[in-house]
C-alpha positions as CSV (number, residue, x, y, z in Angstrom):
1,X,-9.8,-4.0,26.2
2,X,-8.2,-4.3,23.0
3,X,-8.2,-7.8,22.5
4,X,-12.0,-7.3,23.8
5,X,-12.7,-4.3,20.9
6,X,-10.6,-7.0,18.0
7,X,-13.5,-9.7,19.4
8,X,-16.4,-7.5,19.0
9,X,-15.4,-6.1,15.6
10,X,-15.2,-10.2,14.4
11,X,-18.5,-10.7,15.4
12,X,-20.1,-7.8,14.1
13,X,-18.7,-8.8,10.4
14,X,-20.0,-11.9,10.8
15,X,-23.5,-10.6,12.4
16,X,-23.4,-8.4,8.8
17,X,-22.6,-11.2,6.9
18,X,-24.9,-13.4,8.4
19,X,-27.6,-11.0,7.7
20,X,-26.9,-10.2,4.2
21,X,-27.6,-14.0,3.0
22,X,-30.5,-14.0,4.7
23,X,-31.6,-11.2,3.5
24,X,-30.9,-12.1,0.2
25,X,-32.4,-15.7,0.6
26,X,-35.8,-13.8,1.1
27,X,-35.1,-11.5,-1.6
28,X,-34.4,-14.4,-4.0
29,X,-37.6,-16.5,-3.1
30,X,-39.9,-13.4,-4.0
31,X,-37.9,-12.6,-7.0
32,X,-38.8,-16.2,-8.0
33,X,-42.2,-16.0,-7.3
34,X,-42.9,-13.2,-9.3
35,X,-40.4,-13.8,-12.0
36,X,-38.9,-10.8,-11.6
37,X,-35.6,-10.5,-13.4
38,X,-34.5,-7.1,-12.6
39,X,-34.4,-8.3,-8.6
40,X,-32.3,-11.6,-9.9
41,X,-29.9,-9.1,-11.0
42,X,-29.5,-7.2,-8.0
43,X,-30.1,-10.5,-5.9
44,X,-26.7,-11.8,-8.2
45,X,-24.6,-8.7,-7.6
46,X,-25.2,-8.8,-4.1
47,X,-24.4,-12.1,-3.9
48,X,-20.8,-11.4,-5.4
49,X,-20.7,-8.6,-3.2
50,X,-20.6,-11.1,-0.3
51,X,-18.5,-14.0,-1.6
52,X,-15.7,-10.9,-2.0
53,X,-16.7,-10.3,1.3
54,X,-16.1,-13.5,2.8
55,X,-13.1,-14.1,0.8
56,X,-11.6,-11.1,2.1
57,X,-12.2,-12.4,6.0
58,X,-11.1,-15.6,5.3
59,X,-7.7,-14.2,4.4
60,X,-7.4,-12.1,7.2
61,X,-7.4,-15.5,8.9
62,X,-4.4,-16.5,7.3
63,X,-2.6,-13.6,8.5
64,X,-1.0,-14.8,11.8
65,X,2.2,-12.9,11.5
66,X,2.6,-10.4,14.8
67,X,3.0,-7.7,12.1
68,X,-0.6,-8.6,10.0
69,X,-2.7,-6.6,11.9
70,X,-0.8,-3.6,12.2
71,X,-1.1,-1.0,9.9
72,X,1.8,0.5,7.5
73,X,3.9,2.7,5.8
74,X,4.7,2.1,2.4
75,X,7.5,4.3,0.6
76,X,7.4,4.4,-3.2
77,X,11.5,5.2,-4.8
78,X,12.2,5.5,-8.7
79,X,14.8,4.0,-10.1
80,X,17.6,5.0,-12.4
81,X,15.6,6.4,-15.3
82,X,14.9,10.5,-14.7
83,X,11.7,11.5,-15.7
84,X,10.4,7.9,-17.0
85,X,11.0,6.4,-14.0
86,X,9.6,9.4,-11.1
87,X,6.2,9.3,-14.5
88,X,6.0,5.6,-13.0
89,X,6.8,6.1,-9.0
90,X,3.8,8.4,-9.1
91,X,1.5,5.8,-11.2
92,X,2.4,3.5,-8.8
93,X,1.4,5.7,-5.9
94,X,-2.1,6.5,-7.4
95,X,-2.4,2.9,-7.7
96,X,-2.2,2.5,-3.7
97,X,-4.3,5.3,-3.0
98,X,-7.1,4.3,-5.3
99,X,-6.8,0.8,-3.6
100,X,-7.1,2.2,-0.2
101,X,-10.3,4.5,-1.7
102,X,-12.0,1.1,-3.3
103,X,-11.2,-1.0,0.1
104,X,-11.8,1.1,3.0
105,X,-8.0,1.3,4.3
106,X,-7.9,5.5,4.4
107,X,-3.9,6.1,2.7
108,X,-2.9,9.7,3.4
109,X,0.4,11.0,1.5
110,X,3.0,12.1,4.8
111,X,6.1,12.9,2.6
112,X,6.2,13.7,-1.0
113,X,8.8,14.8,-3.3
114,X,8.2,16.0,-6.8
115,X,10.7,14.8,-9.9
116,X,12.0,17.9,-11.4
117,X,9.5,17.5,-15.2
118,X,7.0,15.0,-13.6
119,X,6.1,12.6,-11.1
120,X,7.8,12.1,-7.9
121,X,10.9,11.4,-6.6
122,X,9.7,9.8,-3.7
123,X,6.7,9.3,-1.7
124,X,5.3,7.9,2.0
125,X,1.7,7.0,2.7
126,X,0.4,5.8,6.1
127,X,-1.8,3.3,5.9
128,X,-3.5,3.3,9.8
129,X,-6.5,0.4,9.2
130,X,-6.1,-2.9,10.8
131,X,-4.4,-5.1,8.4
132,X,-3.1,-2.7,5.9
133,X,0.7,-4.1,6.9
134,X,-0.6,-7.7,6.3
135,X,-2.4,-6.9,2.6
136,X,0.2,-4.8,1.8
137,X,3.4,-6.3,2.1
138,X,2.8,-8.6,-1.2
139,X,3.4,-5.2,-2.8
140,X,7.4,-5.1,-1.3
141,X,9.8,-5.2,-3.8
142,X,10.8,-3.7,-7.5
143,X,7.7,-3.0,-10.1
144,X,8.4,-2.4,-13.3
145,X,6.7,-0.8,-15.7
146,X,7.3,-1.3,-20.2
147,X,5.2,1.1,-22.3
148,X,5.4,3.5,-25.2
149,X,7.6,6.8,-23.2
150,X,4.9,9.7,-23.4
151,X,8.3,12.1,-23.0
152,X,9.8,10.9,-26.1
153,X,8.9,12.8,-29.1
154,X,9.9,9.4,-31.3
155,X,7.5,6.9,-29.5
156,X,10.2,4.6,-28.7
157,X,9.3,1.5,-26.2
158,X,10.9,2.4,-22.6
159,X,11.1,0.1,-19.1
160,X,11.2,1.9,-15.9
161,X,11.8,0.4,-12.7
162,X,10.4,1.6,-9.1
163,X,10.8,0.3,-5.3
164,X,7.9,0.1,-3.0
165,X,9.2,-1.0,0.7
166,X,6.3,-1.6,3.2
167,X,7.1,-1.2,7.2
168,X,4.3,-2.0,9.9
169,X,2.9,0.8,12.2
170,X,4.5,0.0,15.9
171,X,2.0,0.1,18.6
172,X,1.8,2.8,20.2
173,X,2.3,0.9,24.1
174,X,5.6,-0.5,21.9
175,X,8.4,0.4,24.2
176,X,11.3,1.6,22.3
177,X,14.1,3.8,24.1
178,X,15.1,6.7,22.0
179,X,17.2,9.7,23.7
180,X,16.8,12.7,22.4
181,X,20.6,13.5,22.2
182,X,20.2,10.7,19.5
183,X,17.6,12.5,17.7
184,X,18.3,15.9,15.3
185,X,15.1,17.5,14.1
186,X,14.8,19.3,11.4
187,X,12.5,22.1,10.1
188,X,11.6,23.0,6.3
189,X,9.0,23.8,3.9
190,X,7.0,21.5,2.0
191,X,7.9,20.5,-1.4
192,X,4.2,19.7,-3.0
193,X,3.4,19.9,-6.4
194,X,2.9,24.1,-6.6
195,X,0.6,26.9,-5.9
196,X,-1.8,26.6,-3.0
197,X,0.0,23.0,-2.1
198,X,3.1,24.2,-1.1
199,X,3.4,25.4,2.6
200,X,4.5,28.9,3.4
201,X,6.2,28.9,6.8
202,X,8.6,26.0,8.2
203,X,6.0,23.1,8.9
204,X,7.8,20.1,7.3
205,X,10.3,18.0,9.8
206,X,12.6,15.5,9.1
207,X,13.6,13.3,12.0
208,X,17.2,11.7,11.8
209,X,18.4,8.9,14.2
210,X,22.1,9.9,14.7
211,X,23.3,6.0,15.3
212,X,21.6,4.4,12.8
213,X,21.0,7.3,10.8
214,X,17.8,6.2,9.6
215,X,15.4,9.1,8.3
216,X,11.6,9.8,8.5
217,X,10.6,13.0,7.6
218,X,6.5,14.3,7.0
219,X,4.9,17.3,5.2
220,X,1.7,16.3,4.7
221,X,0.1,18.7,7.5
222,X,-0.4,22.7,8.4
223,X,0.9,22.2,11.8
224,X,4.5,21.3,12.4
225,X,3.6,19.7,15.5
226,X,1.3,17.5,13.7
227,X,4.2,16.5,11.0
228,X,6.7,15.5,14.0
229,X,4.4,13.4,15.7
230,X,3.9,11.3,11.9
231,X,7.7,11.5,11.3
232,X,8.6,9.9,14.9
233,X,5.7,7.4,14.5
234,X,7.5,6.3,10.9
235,X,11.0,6.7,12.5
236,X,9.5,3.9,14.9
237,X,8.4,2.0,12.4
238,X,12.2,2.2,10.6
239,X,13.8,1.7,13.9
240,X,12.0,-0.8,15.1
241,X,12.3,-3.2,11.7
242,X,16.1,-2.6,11.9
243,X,16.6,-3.5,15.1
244,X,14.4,-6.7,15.0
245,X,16.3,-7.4,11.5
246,X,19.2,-8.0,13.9
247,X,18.3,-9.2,17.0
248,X,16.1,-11.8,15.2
249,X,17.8,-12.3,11.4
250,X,14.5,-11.8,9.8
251,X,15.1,-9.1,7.4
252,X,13.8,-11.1,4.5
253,X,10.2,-11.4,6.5
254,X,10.3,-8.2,8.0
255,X,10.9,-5.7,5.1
256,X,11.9,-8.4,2.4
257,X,15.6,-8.4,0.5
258,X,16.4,-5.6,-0.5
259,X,17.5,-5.6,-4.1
260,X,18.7,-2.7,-6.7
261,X,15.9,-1.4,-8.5
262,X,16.8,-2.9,-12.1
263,X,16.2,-5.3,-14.4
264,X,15.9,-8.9,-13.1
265,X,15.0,-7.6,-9.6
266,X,11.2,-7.3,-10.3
267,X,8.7,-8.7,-8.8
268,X,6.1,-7.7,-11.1
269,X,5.6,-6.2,-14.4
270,X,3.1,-3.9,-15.9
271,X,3.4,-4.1,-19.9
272,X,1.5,-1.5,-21.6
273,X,2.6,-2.5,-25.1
274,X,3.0,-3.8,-27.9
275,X,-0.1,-5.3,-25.4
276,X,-1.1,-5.4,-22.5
277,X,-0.4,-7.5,-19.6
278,X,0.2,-7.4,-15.5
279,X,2.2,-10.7,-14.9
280,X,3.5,-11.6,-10.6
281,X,6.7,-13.0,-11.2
282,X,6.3,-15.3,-7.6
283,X,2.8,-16.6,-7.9
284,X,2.3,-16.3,-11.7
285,X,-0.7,-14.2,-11.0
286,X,-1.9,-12.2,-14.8
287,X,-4.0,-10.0,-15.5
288,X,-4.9,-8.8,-19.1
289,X,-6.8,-5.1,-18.0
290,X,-3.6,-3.3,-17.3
291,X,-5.6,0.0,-16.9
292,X,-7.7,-2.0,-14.4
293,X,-5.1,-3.1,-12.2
294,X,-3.2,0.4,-12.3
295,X,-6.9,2.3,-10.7
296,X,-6.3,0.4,-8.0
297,X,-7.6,-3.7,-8.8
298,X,-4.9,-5.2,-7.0
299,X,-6.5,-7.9,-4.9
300,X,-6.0,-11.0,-7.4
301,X,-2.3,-10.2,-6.4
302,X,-2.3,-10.1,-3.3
303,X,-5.3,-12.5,-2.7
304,X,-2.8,-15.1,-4.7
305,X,0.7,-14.2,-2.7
306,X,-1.2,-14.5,0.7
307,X,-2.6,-18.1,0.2
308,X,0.8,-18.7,-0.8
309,X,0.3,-19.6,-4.6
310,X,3.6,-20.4,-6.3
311,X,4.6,-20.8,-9.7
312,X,4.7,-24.7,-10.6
Protein backbone atom coordinates (compact mmCIF):
# COMPACT_ATOMS: atom_id res chain seq x y z
CA UNK A 1 0.00 0.00 0.00
CA UNK A 2 2.87 2.12 0.34
CA UNK A 3 4.70 1.48 -2.58
CA UNK A 4 0.98 1.81 -4.18
CA UNK A 5 0.41 5.53 -2.34
CA UNK A 6 4.60 6.46 -3.65
CA UNK A 7 3.06 5.40 -7.39
CA UNK A 8 0.02 7.46 -7.21
CA UNK A 9 1.75 10.58 -5.77
CA UNK A 10 4.33 10.21 -9.10
CA UNK A 11 1.52 10.31 -11.32
CA UNK A 12 -0.34 12.95 -9.86
CA UNK A 13 2.88 15.39 -10.32
CA UNK A 14 3.16 14.49 -13.58
CA UNK A 15 -0.75 14.74 -14.30
CA UNK A 16 -0.03 18.61 -12.73
CA UNK A 17 2.80 19.07 -14.78
CA UNK A 18 1.29 17.84 -17.79
CA UNK A 19 -1.54 20.13 -17.36
CA UNK A 20 0.35 23.24 -16.55
CA UNK A 21 2.07 23.35 -20.23
CA UNK A 22 -0.85 22.86 -21.69
CA UNK A 23 -2.41 25.22 -20.05
CA UNK A 24 0.02 27.55 -20.67
CA UNK A 25 0.43 26.56 -24.46
CA UNK A 26 -3.31 27.97 -24.76
CA UNK A 27 -2.57 30.85 -22.68
CA UNK A 28 0.49 31.72 -24.87
CA UNK A 29 -1.44 31.39 -28.35
CA UNK A 30 -4.20 33.96 -27.14
CA UNK A 31 -1.58 36.17 -25.62
CA UNK A 32 -0.15 36.12 -29.21
CA UNK A 33 -3.07 36.81 -30.87
CA UNK A 34 -4.01 39.69 -29.04
CA UNK A 35 -0.58 41.06 -28.40
CA UNK A 36 -1.01 41.14 -25.07
CA UNK A 37 2.22 41.68 -23.12
CA UNK A 38 1.12 41.66 -19.66
CA UNK A 39 -0.13 37.77 -20.27
CA UNK A 40 3.56 37.01 -21.94
CA UNK A 41 4.70 37.97 -18.63
CA UNK A 42 2.71 35.84 -16.63
CA UNK A 43 2.79 33.12 -19.44
CA UNK A 44 7.03 33.59 -18.82
CA UNK A 45 6.90 33.26 -15.08
CA UNK A 46 4.83 30.37 -15.20
CA UNK A 47 6.91 28.86 -17.41
CA UNK A 48 9.98 29.10 -14.96
CA UNK A 49 7.73 28.05 -12.47
CA UNK A 50 7.58 24.72 -14.18
CA UNK A 51 11.14 24.17 -15.47
CA UNK A 52 11.99 24.54 -11.39
CA UNK A 53 9.37 22.19 -11.20
CA UNK A 54 10.62 19.62 -13.41
CA UNK A 55 14.12 20.12 -12.39
CA UNK A 56 13.21 19.41 -9.01
CA UNK A 57 11.59 15.78 -10.05
CA UNK A 58 14.18 14.94 -12.12
CA UNK A 59 16.51 15.09 -9.21
CA UNK A 60 14.49 13.21 -7.07
CA UNK A 61 15.23 10.60 -9.70
CA UNK A 62 18.66 10.58 -8.94
CA UNK A 63 18.12 9.83 -5.47
CA UNK A 64 18.33 6.04 -5.26
CA UNK A 65 20.03 5.79 -1.99
CA UNK A 66 17.64 3.58 0.54
CA UNK A 67 17.97 6.65 2.77
CA UNK A 68 16.67 9.51 -0.14
CA UNK A 69 13.30 9.16 0.55
CA UNK A 70 13.16 9.25 4.15
CA UNK A 71 12.89 12.23 5.89
CA UNK A 72 15.46 13.82 8.49
CA UNK A 73 16.85 15.31 11.36
CA UNK A 74 19.37 17.80 11.05
CA UNK A 75 21.32 19.16 14.20
CA UNK A 76 22.99 22.53 13.89
CA UNK A 77 26.48 22.78 16.79
CA UNK A 78 28.66 26.05 17.08
CA UNK A 79 32.00 25.81 17.15
CA UNK A 80 34.70 27.26 19.33
CA UNK A 81 33.95 30.94 19.13
CA UNK A 82 31.28 31.98 22.17
CA UNK A 83 28.81 34.29 21.13
CA UNK A 84 30.09 34.75 17.32
CA UNK A 85 29.84 31.36 16.62
CA UNK A 86 26.08 30.32 18.60
CA UNK A 87 25.18 34.44 16.37
CA UNK A 88 26.02 32.02 13.27
CA UNK A 89 24.46 28.35 14.46
CA UNK A 90 21.21 30.29 14.74
CA UNK A 91 21.68 32.03 11.15
CA UNK A 92 22.22 28.91 9.92
CA UNK A 93 19.06 27.41 11.47
CA UNK A 94 16.81 30.26 10.01
CA UNK A 95 18.38 29.38 6.84
CA UNK A 96 16.81 25.69 7.00
CA UNK A 97 13.67 26.73 8.18
CA UNK A 98 13.12 29.36 5.60
CA UNK A 99 14.12 26.61 3.07
CA UNK A 100 11.65 24.26 4.31
CA UNK A 101 8.90 27.46 4.31
CA UNK A 102 9.89 28.32 0.38
CA UNK A 103 9.87 24.38 -0.59
CA UNK A 104 7.05 22.69 1.02
CA UNK A 105 9.27 20.36 3.46
CA UNK A 106 7.36 21.56 7.05
CA UNK A 107 10.86 21.89 9.56
CA UNK A 108 9.69 22.08 13.21
CA UNK A 109 12.50 23.04 15.92
CA UNK A 110 12.34 19.58 18.55
CA UNK A 111 15.36 20.66 20.80
CA UNK A 112 16.83 24.06 21.15
CA UNK A 113 19.36 25.55 23.33
CA UNK A 114 19.98 29.19 23.70
CA UNK A 115 23.85 30.64 23.81
CA UNK A 116 24.13 32.55 26.89
CA UNK A 117 24.24 36.59 24.88
CA UNK A 118 22.73 35.24 21.58
CA UNK A 119 21.93 32.64 19.31
CA UNK A 120 22.01 29.02 20.11
CA UNK A 121 24.04 26.60 21.39
CA UNK A 122 22.41 23.91 19.66
CA UNK A 123 19.47 23.10 17.71
CA UNK A 124 17.29 19.83 16.11
CA UNK A 125 14.69 20.23 13.42
CA UNK A 126 12.61 17.28 12.01
CA UNK A 127 12.25 17.41 8.72
CA UNK A 128 9.19 14.57 8.09
CA UNK A 129 8.54 15.21 3.96
CA UNK A 130 9.55 12.57 1.66
CA UNK A 131 12.99 13.37 0.57
CA UNK A 132 14.02 15.84 3.00
CA UNK A 133 17.07 13.25 4.11
CA UNK A 134 17.96 13.00 0.31
CA UNK A 135 18.01 17.19 -0.32
CA UNK A 136 19.44 17.63 2.77
CA UNK A 137 22.37 15.80 3.38
CA UNK A 138 24.48 18.10 0.85
CA UNK A 139 24.09 20.41 3.83
CA UNK A 140 26.44 17.76 6.26
CA UNK A 141 29.43 19.03 7.23
CA UNK A 142 31.27 22.44 8.78
CA UNK A 143 29.86 26.03 7.43
CA UNK A 144 31.59 28.85 7.99
CA UNK A 145 30.71 32.09 8.17
CA UNK A 146 33.47 35.63 7.70
CA UNK A 147 31.86 39.01 8.30
CA UNK A 148 32.26 42.19 10.14
CA UNK A 149 31.44 40.77 14.27
CA UNK A 150 28.19 42.82 15.24
CA UNK A 151 29.45 42.10 19.12
CA UNK A 152 32.60 43.87 18.64
CA UNK A 153 32.51 47.50 19.51
CA UNK A 154 35.86 47.89 17.00
CA UNK A 155 34.29 46.40 13.75
CA UNK A 156 36.98 43.98 13.44
CA UNK A 157 36.57 41.08 10.60
CA UNK A 158 35.70 37.69 12.52
CA UNK A 159 35.26 33.77 11.09
CA UNK A 160 32.93 31.53 12.91
CA UNK A 161 32.62 28.01 12.24
CA UNK A 162 29.29 25.79 12.77
CA UNK A 163 28.42 21.86 12.20
CA UNK A 164 25.21 20.72 10.67
CA UNK A 165 24.95 16.75 10.81
CA UNK A 166 21.90 15.33 8.95
CA UNK A 167 20.45 11.69 10.08
CA UNK A 168 17.35 9.99 8.07
CA UNK A 169 13.96 9.42 9.80
CA UNK A 170 13.81 5.39 10.39
CA UNK A 171 10.59 3.90 9.25
CA UNK A 172 8.43 3.39 11.54
CA UNK A 173 7.85 -0.78 10.57
CA UNK A 174 12.03 -0.48 11.10
CA UNK A 175 12.66 -3.15 13.62
CA UNK A 176 15.16 -2.18 16.03
CA UNK A 177 15.39 -3.92 19.55
CA UNK A 178 15.77 -1.55 22.31
CA UNK A 179 15.21 -2.80 26.12
CA UNK A 180 14.18 -0.48 28.28
CA UNK A 181 16.78 -1.37 31.04
CA UNK A 182 19.02 0.21 28.26
CA UNK A 183 17.05 3.30 28.14
CA UNK A 184 17.14 6.22 31.10
CA UNK A 185 14.57 8.91 30.52
CA UNK A 186 14.86 11.99 31.64
CA UNK A 187 12.42 14.85 32.52
CA UNK A 188 13.12 18.81 32.46
CA UNK A 189 11.91 22.12 31.49
CA UNK A 190 12.37 23.72 28.32
CA UNK A 191 15.17 26.06 27.71
CA UNK A 192 13.43 28.51 24.83
CA UNK A 193 14.34 31.86 24.25
CA UNK A 194 12.16 33.50 27.45
CA UNK A 195 8.87 34.59 28.53
CA UNK A 196 5.80 32.84 27.26
CA UNK A 197 8.35 30.22 25.28
CA UNK A 198 9.68 28.71 28.06
CA UNK A 199 7.58 25.69 29.60
CA UNK A 200 6.46 25.77 33.19
CA UNK A 201 6.18 22.22 34.36
CA UNK A 202 8.64 19.14 33.46
CA UNK A 203 7.65 18.52 29.71
CA UNK A 204 11.19 18.32 28.07
CA UNK A 205 12.82 14.53 27.91
CA UNK A 206 16.03 13.53 27.12
CA UNK A 207 16.36 9.92 26.06
CA UNK A 208 19.92 8.28 26.78
CA UNK A 209 20.98 4.92 25.30
CA UNK A 210 23.07 3.48 28.25
CA UNK A 211 25.47 1.26 25.71
CA UNK A 212 26.17 3.51 23.26
CA UNK A 213 25.28 6.46 25.15
CA UNK A 214 23.91 8.25 22.31
CA UNK A 215 21.41 11.18 23.29
CA UNK A 216 18.18 12.55 21.80
CA UNK A 217 16.38 14.78 23.78
CA UNK A 218 12.92 17.13 22.47
CA UNK A 219 11.19 20.23 23.94
CA UNK A 220 9.45 21.48 21.30
CA UNK A 221 5.87 20.36 22.58
CA UNK A 222 3.27 21.07 25.73
CA UNK A 223 2.83 17.44 26.37
CA UNK A 224 5.72 15.42 27.60
CA UNK A 225 4.24 12.44 26.06
CA UNK A 226 4.44 14.15 22.89
CA UNK A 227 8.36 15.12 23.39
CA UNK A 228 9.30 11.31 24.19
CA UNK A 229 7.72 9.97 21.37
CA UNK A 230 10.07 12.76 19.04
CA UNK A 231 13.07 12.04 21.27
CA UNK A 232 12.82 8.08 20.74
CA UNK A 233 11.96 8.53 17.05
CA UNK A 234 15.56 10.73 16.76
CA UNK A 235 17.23 8.21 19.24
CA UNK A 236 16.26 5.72 16.29
CA UNK A 237 17.47 7.71 13.84
CA UNK A 238 21.05 7.99 16.00
CA UNK A 239 20.95 4.39 16.74
CA UNK A 240 20.14 3.15 13.80
CA UNK A 241 23.17 5.26 11.64
CA UNK A 242 25.61 3.91 14.27
CA UNK A 243 24.87 0.68 14.11
CA UNK A 244 24.80 0.47 10.23
CA UNK A 245 28.17 2.62 10.43
CA UNK A 246 29.45 -0.72 11.78
CA UNK A 247 27.91 -3.50 10.52
CA UNK A 248 28.28 -1.96 7.04
CA UNK A 249 31.61 0.59 7.18
CA UNK A 250 29.65 3.34 5.66
CA UNK A 251 29.92 6.08 7.98
CA UNK A 252 31.25 8.41 5.36
CA UNK A 253 27.77 7.88 3.33
CA UNK A 254 25.64 7.56 6.15
CA UNK A 255 26.30 10.66 8.27
CA UNK A 256 29.60 11.86 6.40
CA UNK A 257 33.23 12.25 8.25
CA UNK A 258 33.05 13.67 10.89
CA UNK A 259 35.60 16.43 11.23
CA UNK A 260 36.36 19.38 14.06
CA UNK A 261 34.50 22.36 13.42
CA UNK A 262 37.58 24.63 12.40
CA UNK A 263 39.31 26.12 9.81
CA UNK A 264 40.13 23.85 6.81
CA UNK A 265 37.22 21.54 7.66
CA UNK A 266 34.52 23.55 5.80
CA UNK A 267 32.64 22.70 3.37
CA UNK A 268 31.24 25.96 2.51
CA UNK A 269 31.77 29.49 3.23
CA UNK A 270 29.52 32.41 3.61
CA UNK A 271 31.71 35.75 3.31
CA UNK A 272 29.89 38.80 4.22
CA UNK A 273 32.89 41.18 3.71
CA UNK A 274 35.07 43.02 2.55
CA UNK A 275 32.23 41.44 -0.17
CA UNK A 276 30.15 39.22 -0.57
CA UNK A 277 30.28 35.73 -1.69
CA UNK A 278 28.76 31.99 -0.83
CA UNK A 279 31.49 29.69 -2.42
CA UNK A 280 30.87 25.10 -2.08
CA UNK A 281 34.17 24.04 -1.51
CA UNK A 282 33.18 20.29 -3.33
CA UNK A 283 31.29 21.36 -6.35
CA UNK A 284 32.58 24.99 -6.77
CA UNK A 285 29.02 26.16 -6.61
CA UNK A 286 29.03 30.53 -6.03
CA UNK A 287 26.79 32.57 -5.33
CA UNK A 288 27.26 36.45 -5.23
CA UNK A 289 23.54 37.35 -3.08
CA UNK A 290 24.90 36.21 0.24
CA UNK A 291 21.63 37.64 1.88
CA UNK A 292 19.75 35.52 -0.70
CA UNK A 293 21.27 32.37 0.04
CA UNK A 294 21.14 32.89 3.93
CA UNK A 295 16.72 33.44 3.61
CA UNK A 296 16.75 30.17 2.61
CA UNK A 297 18.01 30.00 -1.55
CA UNK A 298 19.91 26.97 -1.13
CA UNK A 299 18.90 24.90 -4.12
CA UNK A 300 21.88 25.90 -6.61
CA UNK A 301 23.89 23.98 -3.81
CA UNK A 302 22.28 21.24 -3.44
CA UNK A 303 20.90 20.99 -7.10
CA UNK A 304 24.93 20.97 -7.94
CA UNK A 305 26.18 18.33 -5.06
CA UNK A 306 23.27 15.90 -6.08
CA UNK A 307 24.15 15.67 -9.95
CA UNK A 308 27.44 15.12 -8.59
CA UNK A 309 29.25 18.34 -9.96
CA UNK A 310 32.93 18.45 -8.90
CA UNK A 311 35.49 20.95 -8.96
CA UNK A 312 37.77 20.42 -12.24
Amino acid sequence: MKKLDSLKGEQAKWNKLHKGIEDTKVLYQLAQEEEDNKTLQEVSAELLKIEKEIEKWDLELLLSDVNDKKGCFVTIKPGAGGTESCDWAQMLLRMYVRWAEQNDMDAEVVDIGPGDEAGIKYASLRFPKDFSYGYLKSERGIHRLVRVSPFDSAGRRHTSFASVEVMPKVDEEFELKIEDSDLRIDTFRSSGPGGQHVNMTDSAVRITHIPTKIVAQAQSEKSQHQNKHIAMEMLKSRLYQHFQAIEKEKQKKIIGEKKDIQWGNQIRSYVLYPYTLVKDHRTGTEQTNADNVLDGNIDPFIFDYLRGKKIK
